[in-house]
PDB file of the backbone (N, CA, C, O) and the ligand in Angstrom, with CONECT records:
HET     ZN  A 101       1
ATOM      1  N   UNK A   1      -1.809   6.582 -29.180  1.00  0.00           N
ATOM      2  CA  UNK A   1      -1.520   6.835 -30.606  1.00  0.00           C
ATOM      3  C   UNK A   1      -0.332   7.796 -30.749  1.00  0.00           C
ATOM      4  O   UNK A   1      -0.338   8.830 -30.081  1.00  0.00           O
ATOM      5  N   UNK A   2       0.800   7.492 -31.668  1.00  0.00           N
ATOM      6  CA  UNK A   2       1.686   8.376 -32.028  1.00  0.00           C
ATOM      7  C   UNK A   2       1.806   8.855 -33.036  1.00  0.00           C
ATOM      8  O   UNK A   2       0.941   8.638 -33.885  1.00  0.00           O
ATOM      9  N   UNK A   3       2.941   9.704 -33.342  1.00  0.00           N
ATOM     10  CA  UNK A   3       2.787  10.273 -35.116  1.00  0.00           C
ATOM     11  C   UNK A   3       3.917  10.182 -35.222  1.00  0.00           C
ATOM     12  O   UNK A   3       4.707  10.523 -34.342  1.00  0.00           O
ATOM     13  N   UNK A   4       4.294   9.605 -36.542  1.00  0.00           N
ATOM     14  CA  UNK A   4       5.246  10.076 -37.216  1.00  0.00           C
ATOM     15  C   UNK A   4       6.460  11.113 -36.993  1.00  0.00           C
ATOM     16  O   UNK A   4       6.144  12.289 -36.811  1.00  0.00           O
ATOM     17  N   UNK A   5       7.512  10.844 -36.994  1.00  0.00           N
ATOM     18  CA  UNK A   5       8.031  12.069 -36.392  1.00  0.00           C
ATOM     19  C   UNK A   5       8.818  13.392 -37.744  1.00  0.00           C
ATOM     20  O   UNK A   5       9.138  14.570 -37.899  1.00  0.00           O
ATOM     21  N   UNK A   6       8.741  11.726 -38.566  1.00  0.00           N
ATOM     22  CA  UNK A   6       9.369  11.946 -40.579  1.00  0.00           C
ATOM     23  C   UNK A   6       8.291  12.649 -41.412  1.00  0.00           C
ATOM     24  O   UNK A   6       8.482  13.606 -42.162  1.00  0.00           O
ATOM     25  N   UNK A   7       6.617  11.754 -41.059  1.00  0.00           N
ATOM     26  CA  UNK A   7       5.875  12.017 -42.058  1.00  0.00           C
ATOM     27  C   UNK A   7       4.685  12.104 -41.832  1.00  0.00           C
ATOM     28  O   UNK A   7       3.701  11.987 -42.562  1.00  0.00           O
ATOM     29  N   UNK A   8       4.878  12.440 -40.174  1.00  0.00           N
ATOM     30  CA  UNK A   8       3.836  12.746 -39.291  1.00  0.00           C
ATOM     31  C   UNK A   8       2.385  12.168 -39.349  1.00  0.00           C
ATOM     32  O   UNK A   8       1.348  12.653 -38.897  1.00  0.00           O
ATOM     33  N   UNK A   9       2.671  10.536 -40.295  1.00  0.00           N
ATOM     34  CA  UNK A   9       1.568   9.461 -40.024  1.00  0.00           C
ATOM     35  C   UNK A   9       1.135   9.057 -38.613  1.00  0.00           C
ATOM     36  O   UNK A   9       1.764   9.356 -37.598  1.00  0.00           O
ATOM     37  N   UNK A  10       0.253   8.505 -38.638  1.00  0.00           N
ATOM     38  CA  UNK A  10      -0.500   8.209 -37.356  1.00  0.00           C
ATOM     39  C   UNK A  10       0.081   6.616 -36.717  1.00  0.00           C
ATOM     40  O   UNK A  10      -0.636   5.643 -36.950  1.00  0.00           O
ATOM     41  N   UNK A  11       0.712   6.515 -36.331  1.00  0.00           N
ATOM     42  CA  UNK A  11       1.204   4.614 -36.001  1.00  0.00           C
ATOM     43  C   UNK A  11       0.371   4.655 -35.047  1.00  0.00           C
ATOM     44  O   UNK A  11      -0.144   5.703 -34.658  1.00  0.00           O
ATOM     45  N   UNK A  12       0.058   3.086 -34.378  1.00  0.00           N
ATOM     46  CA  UNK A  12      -0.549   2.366 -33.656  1.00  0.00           C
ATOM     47  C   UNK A  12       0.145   2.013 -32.661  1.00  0.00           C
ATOM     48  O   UNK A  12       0.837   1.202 -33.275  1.00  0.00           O
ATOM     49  N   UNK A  13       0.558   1.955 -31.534  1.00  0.00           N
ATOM     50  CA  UNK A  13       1.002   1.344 -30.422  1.00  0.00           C
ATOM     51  C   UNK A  13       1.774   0.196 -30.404  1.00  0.00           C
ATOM     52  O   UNK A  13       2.765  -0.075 -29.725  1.00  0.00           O
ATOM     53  N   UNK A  14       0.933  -0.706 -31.600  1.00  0.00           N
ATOM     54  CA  UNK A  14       1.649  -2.157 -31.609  1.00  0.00           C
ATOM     55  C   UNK A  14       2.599  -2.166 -33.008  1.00  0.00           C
ATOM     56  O   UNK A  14       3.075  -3.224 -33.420  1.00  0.00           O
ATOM     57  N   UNK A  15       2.842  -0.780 -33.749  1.00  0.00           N
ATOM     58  CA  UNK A  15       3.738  -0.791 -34.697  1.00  0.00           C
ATOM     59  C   UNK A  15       5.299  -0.477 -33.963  1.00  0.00           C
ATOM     60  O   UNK A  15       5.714   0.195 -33.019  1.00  0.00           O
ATOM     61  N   UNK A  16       5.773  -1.230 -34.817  1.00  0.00           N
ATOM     62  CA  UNK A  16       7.534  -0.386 -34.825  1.00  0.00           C
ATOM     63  C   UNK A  16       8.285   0.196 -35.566  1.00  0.00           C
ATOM     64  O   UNK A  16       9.423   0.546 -35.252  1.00  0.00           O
ATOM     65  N   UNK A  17       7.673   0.408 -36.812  1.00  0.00           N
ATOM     66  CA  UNK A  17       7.625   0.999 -37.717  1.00  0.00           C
ATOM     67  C   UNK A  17       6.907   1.749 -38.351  1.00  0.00           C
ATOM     68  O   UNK A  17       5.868   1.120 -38.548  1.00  0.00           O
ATOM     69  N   UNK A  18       6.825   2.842 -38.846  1.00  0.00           N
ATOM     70  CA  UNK A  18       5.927   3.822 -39.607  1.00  0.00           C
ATOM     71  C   UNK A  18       5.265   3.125 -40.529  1.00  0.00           C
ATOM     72  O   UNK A  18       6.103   2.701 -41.325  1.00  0.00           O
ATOM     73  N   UNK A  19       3.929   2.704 -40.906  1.00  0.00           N
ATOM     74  CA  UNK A  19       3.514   2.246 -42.254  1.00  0.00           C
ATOM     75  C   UNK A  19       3.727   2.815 -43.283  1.00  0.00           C
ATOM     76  O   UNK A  19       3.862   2.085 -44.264  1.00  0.00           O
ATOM     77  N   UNK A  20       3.834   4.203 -43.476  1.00  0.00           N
ATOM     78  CA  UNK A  20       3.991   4.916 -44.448  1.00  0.00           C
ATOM     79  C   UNK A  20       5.377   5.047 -45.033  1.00  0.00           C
ATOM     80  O   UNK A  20       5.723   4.646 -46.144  1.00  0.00           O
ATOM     81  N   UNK A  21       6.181   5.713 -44.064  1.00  0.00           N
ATOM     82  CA  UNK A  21       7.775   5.541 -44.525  1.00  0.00           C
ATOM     83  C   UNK A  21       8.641   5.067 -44.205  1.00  0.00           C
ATOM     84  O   UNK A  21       9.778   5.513 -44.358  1.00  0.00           O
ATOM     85  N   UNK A  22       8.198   3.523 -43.412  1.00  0.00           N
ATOM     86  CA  UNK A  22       9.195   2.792 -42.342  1.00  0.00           C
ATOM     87  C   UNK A  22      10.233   3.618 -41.609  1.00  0.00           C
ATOM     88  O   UNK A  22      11.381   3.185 -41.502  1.00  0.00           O
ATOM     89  N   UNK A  23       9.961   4.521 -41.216  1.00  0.00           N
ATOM     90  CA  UNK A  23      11.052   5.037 -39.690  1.00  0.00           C
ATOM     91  C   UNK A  23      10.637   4.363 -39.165  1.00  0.00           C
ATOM     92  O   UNK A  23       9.467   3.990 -39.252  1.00  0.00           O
ATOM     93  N   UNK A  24      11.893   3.775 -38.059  1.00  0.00           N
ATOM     94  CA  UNK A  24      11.446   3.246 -36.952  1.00  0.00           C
ATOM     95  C   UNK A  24      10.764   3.805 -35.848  1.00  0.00           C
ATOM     96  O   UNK A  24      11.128   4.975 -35.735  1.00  0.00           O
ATOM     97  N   UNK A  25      10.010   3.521 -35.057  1.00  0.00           N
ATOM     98  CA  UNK A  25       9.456   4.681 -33.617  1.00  0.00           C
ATOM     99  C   UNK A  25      10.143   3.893 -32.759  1.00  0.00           C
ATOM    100  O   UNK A  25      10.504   2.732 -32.952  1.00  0.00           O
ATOM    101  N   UNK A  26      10.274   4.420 -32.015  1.00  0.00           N
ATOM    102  CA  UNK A  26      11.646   4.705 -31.002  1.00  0.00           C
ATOM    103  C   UNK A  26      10.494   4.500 -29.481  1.00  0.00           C
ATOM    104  O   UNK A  26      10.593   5.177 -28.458  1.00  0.00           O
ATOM    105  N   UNK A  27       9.104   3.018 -29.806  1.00  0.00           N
ATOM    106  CA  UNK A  27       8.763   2.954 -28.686  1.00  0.00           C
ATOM    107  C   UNK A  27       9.048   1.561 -27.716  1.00  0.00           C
ATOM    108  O   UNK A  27       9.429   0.452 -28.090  1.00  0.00           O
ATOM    109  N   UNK A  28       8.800   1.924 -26.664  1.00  0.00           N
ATOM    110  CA  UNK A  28       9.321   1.059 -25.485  1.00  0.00           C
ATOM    111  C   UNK A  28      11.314   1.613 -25.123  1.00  0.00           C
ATOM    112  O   UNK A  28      11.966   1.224 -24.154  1.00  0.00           O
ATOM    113  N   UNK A  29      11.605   2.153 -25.754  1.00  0.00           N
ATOM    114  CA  UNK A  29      12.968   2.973 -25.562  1.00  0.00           C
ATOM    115  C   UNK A  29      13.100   3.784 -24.144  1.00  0.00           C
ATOM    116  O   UNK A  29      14.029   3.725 -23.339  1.00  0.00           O
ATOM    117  N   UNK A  30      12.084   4.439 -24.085  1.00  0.00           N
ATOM    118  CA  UNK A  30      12.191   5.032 -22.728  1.00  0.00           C
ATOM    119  C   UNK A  30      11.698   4.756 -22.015  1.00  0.00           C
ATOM    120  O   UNK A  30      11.851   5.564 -21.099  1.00  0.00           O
ATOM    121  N   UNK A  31      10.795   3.658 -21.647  1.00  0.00           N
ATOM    122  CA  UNK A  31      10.455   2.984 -20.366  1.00  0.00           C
ATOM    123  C   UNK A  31      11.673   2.079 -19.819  1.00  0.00           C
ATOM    124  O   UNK A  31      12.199   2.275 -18.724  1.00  0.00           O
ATOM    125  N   UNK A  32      12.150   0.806 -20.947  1.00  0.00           N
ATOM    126  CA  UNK A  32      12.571   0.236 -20.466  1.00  0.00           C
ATOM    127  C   UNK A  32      14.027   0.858 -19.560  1.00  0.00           C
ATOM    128  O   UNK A  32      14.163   0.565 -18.372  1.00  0.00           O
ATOM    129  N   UNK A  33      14.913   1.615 -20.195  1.00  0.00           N
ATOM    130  CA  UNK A  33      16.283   2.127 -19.294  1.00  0.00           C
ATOM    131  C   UNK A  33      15.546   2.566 -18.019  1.00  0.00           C
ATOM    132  O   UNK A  33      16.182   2.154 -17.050  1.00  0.00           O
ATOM    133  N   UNK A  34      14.659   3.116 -17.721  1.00  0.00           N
ATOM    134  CA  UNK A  34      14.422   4.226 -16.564  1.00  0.00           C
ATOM    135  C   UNK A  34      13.513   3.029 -15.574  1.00  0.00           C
ATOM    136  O   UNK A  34      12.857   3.454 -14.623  1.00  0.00           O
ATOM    137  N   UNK A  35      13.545   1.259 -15.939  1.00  0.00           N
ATOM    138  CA  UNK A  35      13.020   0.340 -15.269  1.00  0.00           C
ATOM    139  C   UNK A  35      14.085  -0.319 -14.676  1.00  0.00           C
ATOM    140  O   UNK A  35      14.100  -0.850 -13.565  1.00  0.00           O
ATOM    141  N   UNK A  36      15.264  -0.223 -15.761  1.00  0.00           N
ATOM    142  CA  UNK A  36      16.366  -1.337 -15.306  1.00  0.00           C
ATOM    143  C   UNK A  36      16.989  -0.184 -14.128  1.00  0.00           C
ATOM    144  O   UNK A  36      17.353  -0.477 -12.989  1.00  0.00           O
ATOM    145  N   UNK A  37      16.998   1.268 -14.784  1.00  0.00           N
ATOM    146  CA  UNK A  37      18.389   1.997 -13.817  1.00  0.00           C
ATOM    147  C   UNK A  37      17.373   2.461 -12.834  1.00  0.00           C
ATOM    148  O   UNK A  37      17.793   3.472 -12.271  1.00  0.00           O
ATOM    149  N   UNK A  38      15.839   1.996 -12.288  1.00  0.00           N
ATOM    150  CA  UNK A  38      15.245   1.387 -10.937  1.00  0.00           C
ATOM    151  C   UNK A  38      15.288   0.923 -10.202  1.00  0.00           C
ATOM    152  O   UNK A  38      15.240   1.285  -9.026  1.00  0.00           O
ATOM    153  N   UNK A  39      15.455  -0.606 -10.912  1.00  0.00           N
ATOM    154  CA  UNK A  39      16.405  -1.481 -10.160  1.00  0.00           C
ATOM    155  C   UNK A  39      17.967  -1.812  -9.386  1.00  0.00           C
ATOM    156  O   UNK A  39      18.426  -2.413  -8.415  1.00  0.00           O
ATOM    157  N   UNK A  40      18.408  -0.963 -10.561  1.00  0.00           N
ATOM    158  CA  UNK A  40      19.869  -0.716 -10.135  1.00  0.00           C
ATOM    159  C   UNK A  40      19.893  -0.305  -9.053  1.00  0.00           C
ATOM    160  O   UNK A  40      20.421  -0.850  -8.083  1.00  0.00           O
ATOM    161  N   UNK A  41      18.866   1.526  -9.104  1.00  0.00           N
ATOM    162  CA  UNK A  41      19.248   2.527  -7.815  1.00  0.00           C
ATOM    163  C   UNK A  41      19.297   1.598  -6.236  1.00  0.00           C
ATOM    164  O   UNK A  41      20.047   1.522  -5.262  1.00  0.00           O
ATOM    165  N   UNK A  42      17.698   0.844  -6.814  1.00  0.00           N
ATOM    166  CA  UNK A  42      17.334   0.184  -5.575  1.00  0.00           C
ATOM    167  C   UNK A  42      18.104  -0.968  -5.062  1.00  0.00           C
ATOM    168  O   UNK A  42      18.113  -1.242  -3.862  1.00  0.00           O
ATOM    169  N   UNK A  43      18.707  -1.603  -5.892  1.00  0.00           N
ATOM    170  CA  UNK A  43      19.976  -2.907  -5.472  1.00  0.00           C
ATOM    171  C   UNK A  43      21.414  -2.122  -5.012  1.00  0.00           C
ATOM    172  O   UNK A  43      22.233  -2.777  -4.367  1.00  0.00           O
ATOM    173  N   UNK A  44      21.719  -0.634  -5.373  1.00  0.00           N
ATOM    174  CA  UNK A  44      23.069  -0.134  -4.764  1.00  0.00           C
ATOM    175  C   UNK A  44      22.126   0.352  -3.293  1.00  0.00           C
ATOM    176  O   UNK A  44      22.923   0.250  -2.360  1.00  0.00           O
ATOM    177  N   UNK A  45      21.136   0.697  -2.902  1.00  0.00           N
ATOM    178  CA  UNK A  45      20.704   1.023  -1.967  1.00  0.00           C
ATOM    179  C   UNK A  45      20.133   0.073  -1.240  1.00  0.00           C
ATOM    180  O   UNK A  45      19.522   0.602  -0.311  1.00  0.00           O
ATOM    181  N   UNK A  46      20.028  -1.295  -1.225  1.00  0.00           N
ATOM    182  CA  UNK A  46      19.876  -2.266  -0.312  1.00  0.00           C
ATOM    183  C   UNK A  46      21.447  -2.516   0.475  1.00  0.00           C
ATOM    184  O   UNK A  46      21.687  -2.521   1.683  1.00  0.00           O
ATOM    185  N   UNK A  47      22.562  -2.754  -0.900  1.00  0.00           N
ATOM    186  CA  UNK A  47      23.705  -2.718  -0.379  1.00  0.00           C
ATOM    187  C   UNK A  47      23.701  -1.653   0.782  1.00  0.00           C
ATOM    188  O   UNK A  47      23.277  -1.802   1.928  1.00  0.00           O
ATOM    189  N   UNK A  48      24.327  -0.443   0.156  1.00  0.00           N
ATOM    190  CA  UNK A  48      24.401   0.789   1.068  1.00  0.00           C
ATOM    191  C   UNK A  48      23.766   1.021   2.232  1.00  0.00           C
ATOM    192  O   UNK A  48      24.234   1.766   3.094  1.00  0.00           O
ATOM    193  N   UNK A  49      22.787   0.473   2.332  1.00  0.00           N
ATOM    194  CA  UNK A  49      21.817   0.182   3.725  1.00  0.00           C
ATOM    195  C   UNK A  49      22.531  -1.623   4.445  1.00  0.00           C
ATOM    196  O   UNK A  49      22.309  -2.017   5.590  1.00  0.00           O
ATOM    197  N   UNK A  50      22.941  -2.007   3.921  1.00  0.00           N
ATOM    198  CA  UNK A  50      22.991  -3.193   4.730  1.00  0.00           C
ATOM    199  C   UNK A  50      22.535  -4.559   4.363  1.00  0.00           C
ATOM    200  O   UNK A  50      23.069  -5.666   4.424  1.00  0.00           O
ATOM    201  N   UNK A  51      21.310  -4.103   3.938  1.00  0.00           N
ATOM    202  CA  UNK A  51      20.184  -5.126   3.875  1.00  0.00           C
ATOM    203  C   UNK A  51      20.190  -6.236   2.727  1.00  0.00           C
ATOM    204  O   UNK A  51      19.185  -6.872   2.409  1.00  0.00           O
ATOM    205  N   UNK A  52      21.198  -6.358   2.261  1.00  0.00           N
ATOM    206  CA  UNK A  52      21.727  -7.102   1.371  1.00  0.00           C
ATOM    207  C   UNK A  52      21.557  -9.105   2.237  1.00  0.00           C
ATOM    208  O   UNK A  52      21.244  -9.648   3.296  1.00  0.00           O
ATOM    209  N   UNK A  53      22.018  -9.433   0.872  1.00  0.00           N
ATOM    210  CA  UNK A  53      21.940 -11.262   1.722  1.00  0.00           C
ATOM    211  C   UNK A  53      22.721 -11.238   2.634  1.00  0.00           C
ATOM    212  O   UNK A  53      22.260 -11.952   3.525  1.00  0.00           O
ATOM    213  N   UNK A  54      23.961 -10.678   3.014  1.00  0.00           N
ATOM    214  CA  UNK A  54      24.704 -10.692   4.293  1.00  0.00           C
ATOM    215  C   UNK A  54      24.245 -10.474   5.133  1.00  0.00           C
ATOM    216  O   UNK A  54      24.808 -10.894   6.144  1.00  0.00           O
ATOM    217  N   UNK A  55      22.933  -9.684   5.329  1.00  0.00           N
ATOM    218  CA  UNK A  55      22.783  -8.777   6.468  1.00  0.00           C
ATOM    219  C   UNK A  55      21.482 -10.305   7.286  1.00  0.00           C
ATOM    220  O   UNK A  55      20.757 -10.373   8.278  1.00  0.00           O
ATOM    221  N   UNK A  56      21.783 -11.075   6.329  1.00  0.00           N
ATOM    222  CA  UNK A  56      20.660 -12.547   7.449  1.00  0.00           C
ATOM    223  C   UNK A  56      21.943 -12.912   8.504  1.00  0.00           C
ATOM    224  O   UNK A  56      21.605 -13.964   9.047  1.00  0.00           O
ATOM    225  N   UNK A  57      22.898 -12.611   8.881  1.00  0.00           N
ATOM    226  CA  UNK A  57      23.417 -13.170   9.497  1.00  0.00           C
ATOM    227  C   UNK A  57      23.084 -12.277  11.512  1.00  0.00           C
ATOM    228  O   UNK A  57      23.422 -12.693  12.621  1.00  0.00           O
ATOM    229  N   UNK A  58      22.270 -10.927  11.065  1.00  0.00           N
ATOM    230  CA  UNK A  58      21.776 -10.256  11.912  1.00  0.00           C
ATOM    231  C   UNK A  58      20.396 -10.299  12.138  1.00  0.00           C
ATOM    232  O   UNK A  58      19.794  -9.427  12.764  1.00  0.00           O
ATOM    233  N   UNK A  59      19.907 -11.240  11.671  1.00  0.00           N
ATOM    234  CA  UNK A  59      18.644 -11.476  11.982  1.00  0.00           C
ATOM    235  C   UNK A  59      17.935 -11.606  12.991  1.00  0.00           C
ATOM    236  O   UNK A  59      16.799 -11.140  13.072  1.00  0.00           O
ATOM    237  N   UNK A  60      18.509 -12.256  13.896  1.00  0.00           N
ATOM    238  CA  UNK A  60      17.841 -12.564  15.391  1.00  0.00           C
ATOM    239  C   UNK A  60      18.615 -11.720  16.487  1.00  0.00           C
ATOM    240  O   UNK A  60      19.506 -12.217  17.176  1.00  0.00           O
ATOM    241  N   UNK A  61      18.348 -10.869  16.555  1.00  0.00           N
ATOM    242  CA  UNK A  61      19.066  -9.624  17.298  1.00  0.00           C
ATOM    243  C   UNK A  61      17.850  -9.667  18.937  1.00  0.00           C
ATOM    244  O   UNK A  61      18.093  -8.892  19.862  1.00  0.00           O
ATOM    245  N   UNK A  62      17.052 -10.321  18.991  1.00  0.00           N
ATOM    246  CA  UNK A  62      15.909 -10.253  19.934  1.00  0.00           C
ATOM    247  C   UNK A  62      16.639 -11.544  21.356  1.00  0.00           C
ATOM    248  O   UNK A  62      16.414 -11.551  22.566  1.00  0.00           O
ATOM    249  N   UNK A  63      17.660 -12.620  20.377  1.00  0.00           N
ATOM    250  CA  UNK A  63      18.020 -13.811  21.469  1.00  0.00           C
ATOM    251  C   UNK A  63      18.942 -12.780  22.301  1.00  0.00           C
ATOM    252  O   UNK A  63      18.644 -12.392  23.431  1.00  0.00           O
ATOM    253  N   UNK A  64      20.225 -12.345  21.524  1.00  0.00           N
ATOM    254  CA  UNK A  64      21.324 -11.937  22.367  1.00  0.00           C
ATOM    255  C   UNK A  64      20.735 -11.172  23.306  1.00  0.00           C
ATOM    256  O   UNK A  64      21.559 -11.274  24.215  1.00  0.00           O
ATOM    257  N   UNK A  65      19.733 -10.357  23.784  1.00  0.00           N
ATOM    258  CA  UNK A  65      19.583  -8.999  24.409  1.00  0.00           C
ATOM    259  C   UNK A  65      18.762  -9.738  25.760  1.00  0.00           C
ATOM    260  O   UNK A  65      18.529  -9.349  26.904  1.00  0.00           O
ATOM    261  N   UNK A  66      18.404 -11.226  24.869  1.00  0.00           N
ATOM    262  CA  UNK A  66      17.792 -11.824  26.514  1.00  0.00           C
ATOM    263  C   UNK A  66      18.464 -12.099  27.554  1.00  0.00           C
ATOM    264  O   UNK A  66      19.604 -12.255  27.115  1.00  0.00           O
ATOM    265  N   UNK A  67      18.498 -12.317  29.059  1.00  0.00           N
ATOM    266  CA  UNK A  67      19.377 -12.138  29.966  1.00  0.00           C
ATOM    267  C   UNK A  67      19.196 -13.262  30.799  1.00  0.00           C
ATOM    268  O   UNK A  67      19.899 -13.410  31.798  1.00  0.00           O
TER     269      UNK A  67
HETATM  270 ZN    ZN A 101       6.584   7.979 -41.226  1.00  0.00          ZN2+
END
């Protein structure tokens, strides 16, 4: 449950708007950026590690070392 931030009504979770004085609430705003720039961190850090789709071309590293 949230409140109002204008008229410090009580909204519901599944509102997006204040019933009372239509402000908008400002929810799902901060989950979603801090999900996508998650993904991001973690896709510049597959790069940065290697492990990107290029890195199948090192896959079988177990044949060469046989003798
Ligand atoms: Zn309100």
């Amino acid at each position: 449950m949230k409140t109002c931030k204008k008229c410090g009504e009580e909204i519901t979770a599944d509102e997006k708007v204040c019933p009372s004085c239509g402000t908008e609430v400002p929810q799902g705003f901060n989950a979603k950026p801090w999900i996508i720039l998650a993904i991001i961190i973690l896709v510049i850090m597959e790069i940065l590690l290697g492990r990107g789709p290029g890195a199948e071309t090192k896959s079988e590293p177990t044949v060469e070392v046989v003798k």
